[in-house]
C-alpha positions in Angstrom: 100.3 123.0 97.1 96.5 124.1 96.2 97.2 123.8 92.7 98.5 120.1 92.8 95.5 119.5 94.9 93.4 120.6 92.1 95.6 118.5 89.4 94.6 115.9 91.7 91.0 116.4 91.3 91.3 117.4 87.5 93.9 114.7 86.7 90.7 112.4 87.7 89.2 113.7 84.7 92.2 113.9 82.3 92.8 110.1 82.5 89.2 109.6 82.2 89.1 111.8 78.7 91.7 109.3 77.2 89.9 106.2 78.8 86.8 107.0 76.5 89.1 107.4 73.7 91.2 103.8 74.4 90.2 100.2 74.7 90.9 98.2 77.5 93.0 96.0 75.4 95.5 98.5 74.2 97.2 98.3 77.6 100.5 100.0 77.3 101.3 100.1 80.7 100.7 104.0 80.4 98.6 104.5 84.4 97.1 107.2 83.3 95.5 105.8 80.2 93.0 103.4 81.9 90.2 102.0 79.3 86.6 100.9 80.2 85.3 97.9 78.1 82.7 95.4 78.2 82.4 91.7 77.2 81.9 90.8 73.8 81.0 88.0 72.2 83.0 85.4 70.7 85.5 86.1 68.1 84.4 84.5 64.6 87.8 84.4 62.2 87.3 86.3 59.1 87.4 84.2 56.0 91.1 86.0 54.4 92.9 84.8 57.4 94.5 80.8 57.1 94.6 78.2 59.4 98.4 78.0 59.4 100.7 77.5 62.2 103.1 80.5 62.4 105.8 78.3 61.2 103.5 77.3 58.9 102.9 80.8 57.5 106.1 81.8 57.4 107.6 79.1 55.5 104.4 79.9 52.7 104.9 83.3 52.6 108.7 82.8 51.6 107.7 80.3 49.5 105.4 82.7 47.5 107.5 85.5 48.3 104.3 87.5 49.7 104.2 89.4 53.2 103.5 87.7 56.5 100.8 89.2 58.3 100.0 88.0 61.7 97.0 89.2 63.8 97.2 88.6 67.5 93.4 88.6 68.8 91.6 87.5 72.0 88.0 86.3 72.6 87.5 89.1 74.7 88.9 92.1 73.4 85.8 94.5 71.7 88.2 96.4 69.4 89.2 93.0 68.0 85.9 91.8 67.5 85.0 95.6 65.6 88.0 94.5 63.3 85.9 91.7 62.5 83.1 93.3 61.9 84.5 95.8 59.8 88.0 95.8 58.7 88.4 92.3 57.8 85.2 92.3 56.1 86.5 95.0 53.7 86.8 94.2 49.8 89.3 96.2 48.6 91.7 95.3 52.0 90.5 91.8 50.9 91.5 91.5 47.3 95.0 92.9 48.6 96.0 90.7 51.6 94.9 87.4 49.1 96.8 88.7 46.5 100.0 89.6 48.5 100.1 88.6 51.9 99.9 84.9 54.1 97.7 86.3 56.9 97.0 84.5 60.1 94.9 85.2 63.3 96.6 84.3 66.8 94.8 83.6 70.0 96.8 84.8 72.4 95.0 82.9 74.8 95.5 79.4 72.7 99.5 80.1 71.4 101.2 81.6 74.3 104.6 80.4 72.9 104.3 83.1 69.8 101.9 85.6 71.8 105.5 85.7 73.8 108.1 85.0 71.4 107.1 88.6 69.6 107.0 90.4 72.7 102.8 91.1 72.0 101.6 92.4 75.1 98.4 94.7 73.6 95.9 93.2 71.4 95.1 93.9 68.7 98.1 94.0 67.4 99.3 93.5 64.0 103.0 92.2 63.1 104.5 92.0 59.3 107.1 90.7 58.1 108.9 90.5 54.8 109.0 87.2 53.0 112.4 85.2 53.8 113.3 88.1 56.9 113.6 86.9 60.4 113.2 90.4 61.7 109.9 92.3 61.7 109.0 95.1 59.6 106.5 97.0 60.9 103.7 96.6 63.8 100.1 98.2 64.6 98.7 98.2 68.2 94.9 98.8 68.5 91.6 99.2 66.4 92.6 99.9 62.9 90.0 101.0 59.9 90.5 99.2 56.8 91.8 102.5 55.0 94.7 102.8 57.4 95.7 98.9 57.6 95.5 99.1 53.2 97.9 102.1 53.4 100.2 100.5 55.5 100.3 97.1 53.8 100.7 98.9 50.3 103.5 101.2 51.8 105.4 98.4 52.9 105.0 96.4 49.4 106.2 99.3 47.7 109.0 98.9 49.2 109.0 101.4 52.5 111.4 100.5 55.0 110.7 99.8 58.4 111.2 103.3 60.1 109.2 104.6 57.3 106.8 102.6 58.2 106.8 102.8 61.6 106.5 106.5 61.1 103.6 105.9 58.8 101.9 104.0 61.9 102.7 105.7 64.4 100.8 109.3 62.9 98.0 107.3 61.5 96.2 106.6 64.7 96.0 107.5 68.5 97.0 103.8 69.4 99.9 104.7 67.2 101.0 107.8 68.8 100.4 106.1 72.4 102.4 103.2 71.2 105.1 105.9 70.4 104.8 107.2 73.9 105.7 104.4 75.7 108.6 103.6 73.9 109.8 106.7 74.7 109.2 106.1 78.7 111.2 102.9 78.1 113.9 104.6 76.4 113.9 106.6 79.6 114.0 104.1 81.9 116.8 102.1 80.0 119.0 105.0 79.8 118.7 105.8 76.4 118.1 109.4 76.8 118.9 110.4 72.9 116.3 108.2 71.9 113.6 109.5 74.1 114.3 112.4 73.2 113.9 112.0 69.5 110.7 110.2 70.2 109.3 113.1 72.3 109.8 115.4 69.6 108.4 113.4 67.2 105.3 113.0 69.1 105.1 117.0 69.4 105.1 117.3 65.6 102.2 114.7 65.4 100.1 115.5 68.2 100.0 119.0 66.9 96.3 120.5 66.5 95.0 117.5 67.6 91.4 116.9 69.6 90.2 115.1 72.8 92.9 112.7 74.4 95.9 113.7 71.5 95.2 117.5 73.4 95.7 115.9 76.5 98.6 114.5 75.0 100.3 117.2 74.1 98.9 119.7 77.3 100.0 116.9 80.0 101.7 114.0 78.9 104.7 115.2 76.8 105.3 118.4 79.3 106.1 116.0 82.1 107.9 113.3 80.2 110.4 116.3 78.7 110.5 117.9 81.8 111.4 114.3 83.5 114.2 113.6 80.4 115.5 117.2 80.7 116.7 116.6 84.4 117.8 113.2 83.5 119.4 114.5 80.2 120.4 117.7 80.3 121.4 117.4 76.5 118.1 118.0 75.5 117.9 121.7 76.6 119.2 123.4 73.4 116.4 121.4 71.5 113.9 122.2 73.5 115.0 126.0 73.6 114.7 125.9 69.6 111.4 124.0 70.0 110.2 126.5 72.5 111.5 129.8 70.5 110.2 128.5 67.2 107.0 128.5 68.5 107.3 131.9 70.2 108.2 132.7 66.3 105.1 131.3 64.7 103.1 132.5 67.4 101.8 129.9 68.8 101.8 131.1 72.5 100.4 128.6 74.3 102.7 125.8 72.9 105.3 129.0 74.4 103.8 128.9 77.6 103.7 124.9 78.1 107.4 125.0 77.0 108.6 127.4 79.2 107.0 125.5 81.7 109.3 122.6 81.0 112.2 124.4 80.4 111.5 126.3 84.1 111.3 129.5 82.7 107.7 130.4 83.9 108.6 134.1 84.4 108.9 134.2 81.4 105.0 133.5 80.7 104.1 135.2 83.4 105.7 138.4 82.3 104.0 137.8 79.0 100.4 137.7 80.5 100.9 140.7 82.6 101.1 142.6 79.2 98.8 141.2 77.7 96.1 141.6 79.4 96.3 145.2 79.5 95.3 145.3 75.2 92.3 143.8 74.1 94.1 141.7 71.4 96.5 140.2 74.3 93.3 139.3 76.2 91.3 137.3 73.2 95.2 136.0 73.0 95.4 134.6 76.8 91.7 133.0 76.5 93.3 131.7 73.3 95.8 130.0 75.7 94.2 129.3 78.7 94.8 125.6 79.4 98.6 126.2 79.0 98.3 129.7 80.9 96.1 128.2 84.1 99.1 126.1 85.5 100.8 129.0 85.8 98.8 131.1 87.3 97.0 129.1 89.9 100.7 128.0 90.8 101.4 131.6 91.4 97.9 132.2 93.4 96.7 134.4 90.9 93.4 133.8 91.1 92.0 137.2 90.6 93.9 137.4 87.2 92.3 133.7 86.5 88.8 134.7 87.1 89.1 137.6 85.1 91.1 136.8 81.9 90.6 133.2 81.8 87.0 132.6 82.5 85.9 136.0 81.8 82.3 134.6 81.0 82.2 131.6 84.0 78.5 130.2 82.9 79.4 130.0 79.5 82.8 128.1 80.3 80.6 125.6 82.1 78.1 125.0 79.7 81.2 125.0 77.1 82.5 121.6 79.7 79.5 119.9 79.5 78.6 120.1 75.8 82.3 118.7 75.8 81.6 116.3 78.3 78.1 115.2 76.8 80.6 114.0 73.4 83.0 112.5 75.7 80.0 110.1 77.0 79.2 108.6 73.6 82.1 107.8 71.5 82.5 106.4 68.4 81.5 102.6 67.2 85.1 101.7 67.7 85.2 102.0 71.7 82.8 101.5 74.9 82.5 103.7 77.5 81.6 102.7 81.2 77.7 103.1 81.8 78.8 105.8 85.0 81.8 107.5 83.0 81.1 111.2 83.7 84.3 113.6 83.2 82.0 117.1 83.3 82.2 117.3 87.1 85.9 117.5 87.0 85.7 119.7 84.1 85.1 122.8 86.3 87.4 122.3 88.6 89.3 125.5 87.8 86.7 127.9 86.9 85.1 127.6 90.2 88.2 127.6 92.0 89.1 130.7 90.6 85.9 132.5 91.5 86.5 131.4 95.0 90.1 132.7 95.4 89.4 135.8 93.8 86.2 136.2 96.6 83.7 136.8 93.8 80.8 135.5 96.0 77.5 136.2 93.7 79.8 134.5 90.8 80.4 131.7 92.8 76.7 131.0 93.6 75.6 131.4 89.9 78.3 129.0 88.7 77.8 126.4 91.7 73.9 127.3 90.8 74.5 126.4 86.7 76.5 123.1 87.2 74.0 121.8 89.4 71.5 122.2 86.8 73.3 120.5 84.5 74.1 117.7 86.9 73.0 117.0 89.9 75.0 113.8 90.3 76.8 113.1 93.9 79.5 113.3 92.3 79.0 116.9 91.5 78.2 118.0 94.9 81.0 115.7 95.6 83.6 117.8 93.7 82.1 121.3 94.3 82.7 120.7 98.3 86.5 119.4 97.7 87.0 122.8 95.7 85.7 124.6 98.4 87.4 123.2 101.3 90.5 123.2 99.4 90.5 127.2 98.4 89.2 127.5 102.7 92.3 126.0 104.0 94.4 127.5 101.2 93.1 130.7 102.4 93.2 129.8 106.1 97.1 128.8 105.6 98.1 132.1 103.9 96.4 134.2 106.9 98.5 131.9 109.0 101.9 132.7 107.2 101.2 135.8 106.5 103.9 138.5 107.7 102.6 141.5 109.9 104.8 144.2 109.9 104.7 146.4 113.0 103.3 150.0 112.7 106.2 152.7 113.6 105.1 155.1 115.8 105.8 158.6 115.2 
């Protein structure tokens, strides 16, 4: 029960981490993905895009048997308006969509009736089609650079089909891979179980090594979704028993550990650390694979063993967060960030909490001590006093249930 109120407290700043990452207009009904944006100005059309009707378009693009490329935009979504500052404005993406493509903008706001018809509920988004085809052939949700969009349109005049290129899409980008995500949750909710399944292990393979919100991805996201399809589906086992043993093979241990996780088999892991951490090379190992490893041990109260072998060095851990954190606060050109977005407070959740369950009471001042001074915020304090009423009354309850057996008298 502690640990989920800690989740609670650190899923706070998970969501967060991806919300600096997403735009408020990329809403894929994902509640954990939440964006923070602010007004921008009014869109100004770029010059390759025509003032066709969608009809309009279509019937010229068949006409000159070139693609159809549609844009759906709004006046007040900033990743459409960096598109137009950038993208759009690119010469080489230029001289291709003239050449072999009938591109037009849509205000969602101002055509409703084809905002709808296409099912576009994100913007931006970007829909093609092949000249002649009723049926789409590929689609892009979100921000994308000029270099990626040229790839994609080239791919598909070569030729590509549409899986190819939804595949192409979908690893190109984090709006991609989210887009990919939430298929995969309405495949589950539809009852197509085979399907998720099939995207979730797609989405493994391309999330792999990733950074920032595609780690959270992989650490959070896909775990529960599998471990949701796997009691829904229990078809997907023996696939996620290969997935989980192939990486056990290639030694990636803490893709092991969140596996095993999601497979139930968390003995397994925690059999694994118990060795481990009696061999130096184990122990550089487990603080190799400490975000997958700390589930597991704050869920089995092993907070000793969390202090000790996965925040060996506590201050440095910290200062490790808020470097992190700093980043976190200033993104790149292609997103805004609330002007009170501060994920380091959460960051720390578990360190300290582990220093206060294993009763190390000088190492608790000195860390409490060191994130003050790095951030003095209310929030801080705020987050601090949660940990340490939580761990009290997680201590208080196991004093409670605790068993005292009677002394035999000789």
């Amino acid at each position: 029960m502690l640990f989920k109120n800690l989740q609670r407290i650190t899923n706070g700043a998970a969501s967060l981490s991806v919300s600096a990452m997403v735009s408020l207009s990329l809403s894929l009904s994902l509640s954990t993905l939440l964006a923070f944006s602010t007004a921008a100005p009014a869109r100004s059309e770029a010059e390759l895009f025509s003032k066709l009707s969608f009809k309009e378009a279509k019937a010229k693009a068949e006409q000159e048997k070139k693609l159809l490329l549609l844009d759906f935009t709004a006046t007040w979504c900033p990743p459409c308006q960096m598109m137009e500052r950038t993208t759009w404005l690119d010469a080489d993406l230029k001289a291709f969509v003239e050449a072999n493509a009938v591109a037009v903008q849509v205000d969602v706001d101002k055509d409703q009736a084809t905002t709808s018809k296409l099912g576009v509920r994100a913007m931006p988004t970007l829909v093609l089609f092949k000249p002649g085809v009723d049926e789409e052939l590929g689609r892009k949700l979100g921000y994308t650079p000029a270099a990626e969009l040229l790839r994609w349109l080239e791919g598909a005049k070569g030729g590509k089909s549409a899986d190819e290129l939804k595949n192409d899409s979908d690893s190109s980008s984090f709006n991609g891979l989210l887009s990919r995500f939430g298929e995969a949750q309405e495949n589950m909710k539809s009852g197509k179980y085979a399907e998720a399944l099939t995207d979730l292990l797609w989405l493994w393979k391309n999330v792999e090594g990733g950074e920032g919100p595609l780690k959270m991805m992989r650490f959070s996201l896909l775990p529960g979704s599998m471990h949701k399809l796997l009691g829904l589906y229990p078809e997907a086992k023996p696939k996620l028993e290969e997935l989980r043993d192939s990486a056990e093979k290639s030694g990636k241990r803490s893709e092991w550990a969140i596996l095993n996780g999601v497979l139930g088999d968390d003995a397994k892991t925690l059999a694994w650390f118990d060795k481990a951490k009696l061999e130096p090379a184990g122990r550089t190992e487990i603080e190799k694979s400490e975000k997958a490893l700390a589930p597991v041990i704050f869920s089995s109260q092993r907070y000793a063993d969390a202090a000790q072998y996965l925040y060996p060095d506590a201050i440095a851990k910290v200062n490790e967060q808020y470097k992190r954190c700093e980043q976190l606060k200033h993104p790149g050109p292609d997103t805004e960030v609330s002007k009170d977005f501060n994920p380091f407070p959460n960051s720390i959740v578990l360190v300290y909490a582990a220093y206060l369950g294993a009763g190390r009471t000088a190492d608790v001042a000195k860390i409490k001590a060191e994130c003050i001074k790095l951030d003095a915020s209310p929030q801080m304090k705020e987050v601090l006093e949660k940990i340490e009423k939580d761990m009290s009354e997680a201590k208080n309850g196991s004093a409670n249930n605790a068993t005292v057996k009677p002394v035999k008298k000789p």
